[in-house]
Every structure is written in structure tokens, then in C-alpha cells.
C-alpha positions in Angstrom: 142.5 101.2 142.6 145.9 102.7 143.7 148.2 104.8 141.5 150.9 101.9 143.1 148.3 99.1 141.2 149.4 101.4 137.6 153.1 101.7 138.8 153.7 98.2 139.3 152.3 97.3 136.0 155.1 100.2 134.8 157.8 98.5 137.0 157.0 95.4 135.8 156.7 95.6 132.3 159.8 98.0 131.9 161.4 94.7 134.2 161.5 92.9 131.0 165.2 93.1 129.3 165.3 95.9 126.5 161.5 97.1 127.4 161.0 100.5 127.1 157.9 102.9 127.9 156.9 105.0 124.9 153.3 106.4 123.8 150.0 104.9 122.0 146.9 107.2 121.1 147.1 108.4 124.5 148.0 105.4 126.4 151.3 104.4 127.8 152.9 101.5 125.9 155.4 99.0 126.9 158.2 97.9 123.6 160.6 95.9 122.9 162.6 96.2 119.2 159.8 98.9 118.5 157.0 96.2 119.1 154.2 96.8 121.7 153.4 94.3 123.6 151.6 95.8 126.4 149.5 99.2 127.2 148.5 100.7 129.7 145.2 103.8 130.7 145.6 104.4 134.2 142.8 106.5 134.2 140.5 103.2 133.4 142.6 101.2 135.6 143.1 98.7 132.7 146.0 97.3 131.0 146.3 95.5 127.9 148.3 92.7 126.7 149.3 91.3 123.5 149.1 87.6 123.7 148.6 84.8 121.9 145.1 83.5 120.8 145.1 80.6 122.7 147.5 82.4 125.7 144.5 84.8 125.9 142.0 81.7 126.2 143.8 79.9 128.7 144.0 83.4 130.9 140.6 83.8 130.7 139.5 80.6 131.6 142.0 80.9 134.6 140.9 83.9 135.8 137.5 85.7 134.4 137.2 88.4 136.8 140.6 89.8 135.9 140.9 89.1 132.1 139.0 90.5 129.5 139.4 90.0 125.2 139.9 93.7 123.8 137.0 94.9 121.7 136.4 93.4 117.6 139.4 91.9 115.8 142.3 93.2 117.9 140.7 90.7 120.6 139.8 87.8 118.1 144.1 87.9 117.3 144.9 87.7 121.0 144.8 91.3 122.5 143.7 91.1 126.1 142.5 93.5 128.8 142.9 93.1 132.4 141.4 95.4 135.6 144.3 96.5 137.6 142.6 96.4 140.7 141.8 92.9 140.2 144.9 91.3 139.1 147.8 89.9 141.7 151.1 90.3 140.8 152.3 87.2 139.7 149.4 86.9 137.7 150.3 90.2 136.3 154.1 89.3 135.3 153.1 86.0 133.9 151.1 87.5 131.3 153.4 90.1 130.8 156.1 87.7 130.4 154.0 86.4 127.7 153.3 89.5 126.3 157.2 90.5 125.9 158.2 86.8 124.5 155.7 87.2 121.9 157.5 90.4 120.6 160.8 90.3 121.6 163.8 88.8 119.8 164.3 85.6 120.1 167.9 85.9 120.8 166.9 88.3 123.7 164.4 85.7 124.9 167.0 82.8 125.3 169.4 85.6 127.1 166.5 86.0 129.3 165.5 82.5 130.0 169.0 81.6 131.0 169.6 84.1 133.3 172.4 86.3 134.5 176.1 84.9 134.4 175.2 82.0 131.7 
């Protein structure tokens, strides 16, 4: 994998309106109103998502080689791993999309959704 694999998972997590890039037992996590909703270990070339049960079933079934359920109860409530190196980028900011509308505001989220200028 690519240190640019890792820095578009950066780029496109801190894409996300109010995201911000803090720390997480050694990892690099993603926030937005002091929730995480993503991680990433560039050294294992994984990230990690925080979805919803059934979001986390339906990107598995769509795409097994790149999605993974985290280890013991954070994966039975919805936290999900994904290879870097396996995962195209629209894949990648779809289920970080998902990720950030889990945790952020919803006022923030209908800002989002309706884009700039509306």
C-alpha cells in the first residue's frame, strides 16, 4: 500500500464539514462534535469506521475483500475495518459519509446534504 492510500483516507475524512483529526490509543482519529467516527493505523494499512449494524452488514456483503467487522463487541455494535489497499475511493467516502452522519449533528447533516448556497 501507498502512504497516498492513508492520505486520502485523511483527505477525505477531514472533507466532511466540522471533521477534525485528533488521536486514539495511538491511532489517528477522525471527529466531529468530539465523536469519532472513523480511525485510522497507517502502519496496518487499515481504517476503521463507525457504522451502523445493519450499514456494516450491507458493506460487507457488498464488498468482502475490503470490509471487515472490528474484533468482539465494538464489531457486533457496528464498528468496521477496511484494508486500504483494497478499497476504491468512492467506496471509501461512502462509508465515510456514513460514518460522519452517524455522529455528527443533525443540524450539520441537513447543512451538508443541501449543499452550498442553499
Amino acid at each position: 500500500m501507498s502512504n497516498s492510500t492513508v492520505e486520502v483516507f485523511r483527505q477525505l475524512a477531514l472533507s466532511f464539514p466540522e471533521a477534525i483529526e485528533s488521536g486514539h490509543m495511538g491511532q489517528a482519529d477522525f471527529r466531529v462534535n468530539k465523536k469519532i467516527f472513523a480511525t485510522l493505523d497507517g502502519a496496518k494499512n487499515l481504517g476503521t469506521l463507525k457504522l451502523t449494524p445493519d450499514d456494516q452488514l450491507l458493506f460487507l456483503e457488498i464488498n468482502p475483500e475490503v470490509f471487515f467487522p472490528a474484533n468482539g463487541a465494538w464489531g457486533e455494535r457496528g464498528w468496521t475495518r477496511l484494508h486500504l489497499q483494497e478499497v476504491d475511493e468512492a467506496t471509501l467516502r461512502s462509508g465515510l459519509e456514513k460514518a460522519w452522519k452517524g455522529v455528527a449533528p443533525k443540524k450539520l447533516i441537513t447543512s451538508y446534504e443541501q449543499g452550498p448556497g442553499q
